[in-house]
N, C-alpha and C positions, 0 to 999 in steps of 0.2 A: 512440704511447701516451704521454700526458703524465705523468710522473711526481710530477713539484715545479711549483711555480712557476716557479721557476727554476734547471732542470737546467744542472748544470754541462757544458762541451763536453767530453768525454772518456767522459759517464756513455752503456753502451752500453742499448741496447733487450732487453733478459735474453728477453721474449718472442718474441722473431722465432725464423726455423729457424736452426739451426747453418748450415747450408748456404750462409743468404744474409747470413749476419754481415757480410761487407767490405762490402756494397751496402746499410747502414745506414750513415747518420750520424748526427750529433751535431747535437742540436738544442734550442733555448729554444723558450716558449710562443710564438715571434715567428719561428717558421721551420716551414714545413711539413717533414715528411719525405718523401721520393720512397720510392714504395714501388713495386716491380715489381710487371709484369703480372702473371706466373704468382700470385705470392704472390696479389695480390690476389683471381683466380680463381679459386684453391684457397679460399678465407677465406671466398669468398663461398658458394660449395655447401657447404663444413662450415656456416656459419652459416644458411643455406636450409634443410637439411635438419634440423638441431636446430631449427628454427621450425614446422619441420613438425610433428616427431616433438612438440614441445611444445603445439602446437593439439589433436593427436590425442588427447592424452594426455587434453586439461581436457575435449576433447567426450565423451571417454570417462567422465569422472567426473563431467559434468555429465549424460549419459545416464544412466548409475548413478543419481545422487540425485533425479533424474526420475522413474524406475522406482519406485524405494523410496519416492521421497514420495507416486506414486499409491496404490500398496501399502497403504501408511499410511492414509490419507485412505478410499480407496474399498474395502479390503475388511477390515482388518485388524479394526476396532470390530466388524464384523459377524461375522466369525469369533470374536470372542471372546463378542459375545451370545449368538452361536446356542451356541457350546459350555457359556454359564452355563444357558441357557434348559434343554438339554437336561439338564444335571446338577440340576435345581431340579426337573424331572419326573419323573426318575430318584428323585430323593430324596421326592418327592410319593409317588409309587407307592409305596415301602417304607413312610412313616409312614402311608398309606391303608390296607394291607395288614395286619389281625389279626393279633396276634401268640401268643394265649393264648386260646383258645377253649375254653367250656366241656369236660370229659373226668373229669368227679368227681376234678377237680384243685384242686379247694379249698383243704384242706388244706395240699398243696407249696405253695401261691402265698406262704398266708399264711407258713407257714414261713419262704419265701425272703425277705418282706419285715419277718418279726419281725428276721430275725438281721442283715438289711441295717441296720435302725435307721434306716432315714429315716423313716420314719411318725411312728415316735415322738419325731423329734427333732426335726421340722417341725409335726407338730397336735400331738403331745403326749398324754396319756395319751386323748384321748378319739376314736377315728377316724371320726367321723362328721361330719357337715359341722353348721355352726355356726349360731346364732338372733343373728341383728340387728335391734333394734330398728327403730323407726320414724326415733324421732331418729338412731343411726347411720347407718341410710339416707341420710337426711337433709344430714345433714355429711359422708358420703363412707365407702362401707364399707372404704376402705384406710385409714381413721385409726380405728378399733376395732384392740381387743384381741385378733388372730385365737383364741389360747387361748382365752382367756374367752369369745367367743361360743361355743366349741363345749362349752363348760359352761356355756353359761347355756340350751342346748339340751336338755340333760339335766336340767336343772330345770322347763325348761318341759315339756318329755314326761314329766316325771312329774304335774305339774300339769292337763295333762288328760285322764293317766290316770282321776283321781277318784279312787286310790285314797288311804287315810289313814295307817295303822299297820299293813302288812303284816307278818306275823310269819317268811313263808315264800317267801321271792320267787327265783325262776327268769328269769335273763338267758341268750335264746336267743340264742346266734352272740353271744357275750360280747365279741372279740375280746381286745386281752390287760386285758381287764376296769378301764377305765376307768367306764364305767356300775355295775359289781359293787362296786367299791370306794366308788364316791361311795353308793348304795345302803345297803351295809353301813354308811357313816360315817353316814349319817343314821338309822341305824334299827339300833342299836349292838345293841339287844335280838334283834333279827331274825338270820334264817338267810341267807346268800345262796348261794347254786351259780351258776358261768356254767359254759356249754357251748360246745364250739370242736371243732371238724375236725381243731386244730392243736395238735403236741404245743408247739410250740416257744412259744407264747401261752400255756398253761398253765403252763409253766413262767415267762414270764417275767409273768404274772398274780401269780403264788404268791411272786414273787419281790415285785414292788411293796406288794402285802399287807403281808407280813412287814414292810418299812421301813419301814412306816407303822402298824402294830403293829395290824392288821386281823385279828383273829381269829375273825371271826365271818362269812369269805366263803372258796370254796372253788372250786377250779376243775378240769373234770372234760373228756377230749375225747370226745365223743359225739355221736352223728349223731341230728339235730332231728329225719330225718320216722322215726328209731325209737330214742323216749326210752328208757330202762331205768326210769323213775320211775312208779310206781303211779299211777290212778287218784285224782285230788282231792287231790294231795299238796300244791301251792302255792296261798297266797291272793294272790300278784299274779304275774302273768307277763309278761314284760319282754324286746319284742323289736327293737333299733334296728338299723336296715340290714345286718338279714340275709337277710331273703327275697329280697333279689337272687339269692340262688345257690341258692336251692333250685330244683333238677328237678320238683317237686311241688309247688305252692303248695297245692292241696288238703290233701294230708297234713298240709304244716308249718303250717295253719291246724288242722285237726282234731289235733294231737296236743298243739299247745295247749288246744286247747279241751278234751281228757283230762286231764290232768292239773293243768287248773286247779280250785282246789277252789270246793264252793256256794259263793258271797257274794261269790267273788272277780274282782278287775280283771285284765283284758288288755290291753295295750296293743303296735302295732306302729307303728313306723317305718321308711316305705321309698319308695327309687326308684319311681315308676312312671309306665308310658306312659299314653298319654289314651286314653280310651275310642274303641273303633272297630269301624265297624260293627255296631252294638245299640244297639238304642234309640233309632233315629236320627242317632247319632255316623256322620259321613262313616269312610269304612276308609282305609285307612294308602295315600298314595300311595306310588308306586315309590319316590322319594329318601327319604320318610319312614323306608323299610323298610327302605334301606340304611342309613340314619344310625344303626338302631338295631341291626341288624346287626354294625356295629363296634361300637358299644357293646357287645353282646351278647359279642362276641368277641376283644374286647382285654381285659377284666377277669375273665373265665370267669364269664358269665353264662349263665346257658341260657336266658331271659329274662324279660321286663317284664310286668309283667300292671295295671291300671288301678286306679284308686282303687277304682272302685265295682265293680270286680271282686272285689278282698279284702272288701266289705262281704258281699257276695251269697255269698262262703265263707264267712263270720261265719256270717252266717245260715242258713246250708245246713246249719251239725253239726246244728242240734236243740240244739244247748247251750248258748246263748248271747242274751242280748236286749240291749236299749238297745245296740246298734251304733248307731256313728257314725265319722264322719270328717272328716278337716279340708285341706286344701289348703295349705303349708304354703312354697308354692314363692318367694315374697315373701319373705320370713324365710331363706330360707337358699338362695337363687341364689348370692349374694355370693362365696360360701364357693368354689366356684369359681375365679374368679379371684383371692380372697385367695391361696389355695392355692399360684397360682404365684407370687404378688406375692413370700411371706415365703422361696420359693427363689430370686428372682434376689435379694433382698437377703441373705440368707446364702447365696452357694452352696458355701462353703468345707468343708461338712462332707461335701457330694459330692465335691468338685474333690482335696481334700485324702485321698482314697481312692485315689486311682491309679489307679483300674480302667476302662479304656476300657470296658468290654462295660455296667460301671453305668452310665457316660455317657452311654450310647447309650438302652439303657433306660427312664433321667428324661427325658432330651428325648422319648421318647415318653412317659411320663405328662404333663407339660406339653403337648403335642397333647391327650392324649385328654380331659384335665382341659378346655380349651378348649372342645372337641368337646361336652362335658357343657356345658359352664354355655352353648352355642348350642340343642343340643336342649332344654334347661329355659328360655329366653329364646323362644323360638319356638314355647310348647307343646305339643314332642312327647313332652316329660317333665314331670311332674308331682311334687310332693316327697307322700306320705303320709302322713299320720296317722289311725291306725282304731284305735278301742276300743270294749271290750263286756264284758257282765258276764256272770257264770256263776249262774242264779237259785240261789236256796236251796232247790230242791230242781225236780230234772229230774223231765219225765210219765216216768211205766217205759213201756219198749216202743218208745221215741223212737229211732229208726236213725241213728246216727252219721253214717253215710255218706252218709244224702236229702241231696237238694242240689235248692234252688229252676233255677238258673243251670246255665248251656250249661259244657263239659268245660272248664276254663282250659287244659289245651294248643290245644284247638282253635280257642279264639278266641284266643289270643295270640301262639301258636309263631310260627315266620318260615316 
């Protein structure tokens, strides 16, 4: 073993065995050393054998990293698809699945959603969906005003009301009376009453009034298909997307038509499916049925009934003429996906609640909102507008109840 360049002769070999010290010499880089047999035989299987054990070792870790990079490559990306794949069907299945099916659960809903405050802090006093112009349209309906189109909605429903200077007007399914209050401001002289299912909307109705120093609107919870209000009491009657929830559309068409007074305007706003089966309208196929199905059954609807089915209720009381209706579905598709546009841009007033089980909940209205503005893009849904007048004076002996038109549960249930 060469140590220096040039080892001095005296310096011994420290690595050899004790044993064979005297049978070393002393050597420069210019003298070989003799080294014994045995030594060298011994040196040579210790060092054979550590060349072994160190081959074994790298085929071992090169078998290893072999293994693991097939691993890698051939199955691992697939296991992990397959396991996203399944959690994305998993998760499909729950937001397909209804959560809130009609059960004359009206009422709670609204409750749960007055006191939640997202409605009103996302659309703002008016909860119905919104009127866009042409020109909006036009330029993009995510650069309007989402508030303001669903006021300038309420302008225009009152606008093809027809009516003028009502003195007595009735807002059915008021909610917390954003219609009632814009009503009253415009017609300061006038009465207004809304009606709701829900205590907690009446309260916070009576609450907005008051800040606004609205004295002449009043808010009452009472169930539409049986008013407590007399016969011919209102000269305008005012109903924006309430009949979605009525179990009776018959009734909640005929108790308006009671209590509207001679002379006076009615006007309704609402969801509805397209006509099917009558009249030559093709019937609802199988996905159609389902599509409306969750509809029906995520927002506690008991369900949809057609444009020209609420017309043919018009005209079924006996008390009521110049019916008409408008299609209105152009005008307020939009409103739809505004809806979720103005929650992924503020979502803080969700995120900032803390509450998982809410979290869970807006991502399902965000689906179901989706869901809506597809069946109203597709028309399986249609937006409504119907109004009708109450002559100045009914034939006597005219039956409430006659009806031109087939049962609306029958033609419309699921």
């Amino acid at each position: 073993m060469l140590l220096h360049q040039q080892a001095p002769c005296g310096h011994a070999l420290h690595s050899a065995s004790r044993r064979h010290r005297n049978t070393v010499k002393c050597f420069s880089s210019h003298t070989t050393p003799a080294v014994p047999e045995a030594l060298v035989s011994t040196r040579q299987v210790h060092e054979l054998r550590n060349s072994l054990a160190d081959v074994a070792e790298v085929r071992s870790q090169q078998a290893t990293a072999e293994a693991s990079a097939s691993l890698g490559v051939n199955y691992t990306p697939w296991a992990v698809a397959g396991g996203v794949a399944l959690a994305l069907l998993a998760l499909k299945r729950v937001y397909d699945t209804p959560s809130r099916a009609y059960n004359n659960n009206v009422g709670d809903e609204y409750d749960a959603w007055t006191e939640e405050g997202i409605l009103e802090h996302y659309w703002g006093e008016h909860i119905h969906l919104g009127y866009y112009t042409e020109e909006e349209r036009a330029a993009g309906w995510w650069k309007a005003d989402f508030k303001a189109a669903k006021l300038r909605f309420t302008q225009e429903m009152f606008r093809f009301s027809g009516s003028q200077q009502p003195k007595r007007i009735l807002d059915v399914g008021c909610g917390f009376g954003g219609s009632s209050r814009w009503l009253a401001a415009q017609f300061p002289d006038a009465e207004v009453i809304g009606i709701t299912l829900s205590q907690k909307q009446v309260q916070r109705g009576t609450q907005l009034a008051a800040e606004r120093g609205l004295s002449n609107v009043k808010f009452r919870v009472m169930d539409a298909l049986n008013m407590e209000f007399a016969d011919d009491t209102f000269d305008f009657v005012w109903a924006c997307e309430s009949g979605e929830h009525m179990p009776d559309k018959r009734a909640y068409v005929e108790e308006m038509a009671r209590v509207l007074a001679p002379g006076g305007k009615m006007v309704i706003a609402c969801w509805c499916q397209r006509e099917a089966g009558v009249n030559g309208a093709a019937p609802l196929s199988k996905q159609e049925q389902q599509d409306l199905n969750f509809l029906y059954e995520e927002w506690a609807h008991p369900f949809f009934i057609s444009i020209q089915e609420f017309c043919r209720l018009m005209q079924g009381t006996g008390k009521l003429e110049e019916v008409g209706a408008e299609d209105w579905t152009v005008q307020t598709i939009d409103s739809w996906r505004h809806s979720n546009l103005v929650g992924v841009l503020d979502p803080w007033f969700v995120v900032f609640k803390w509450n998982p089980k809410l979290w869970y909940e807006v991502t399902r209205e965000i689906v179901t909102l989706e869901r809506m503005h597809q069946a109203f893009d597709k028309g399986l849904m249609q937006y409504g507008l119907m109004r009708a007048t109450k002559p100045a004076k009914v034939a006597q002996g005219t039956s409430s109840g006659s009806s031109t038109s087939s049962s609306t549960s029958s033609s419309t249930s699921s």
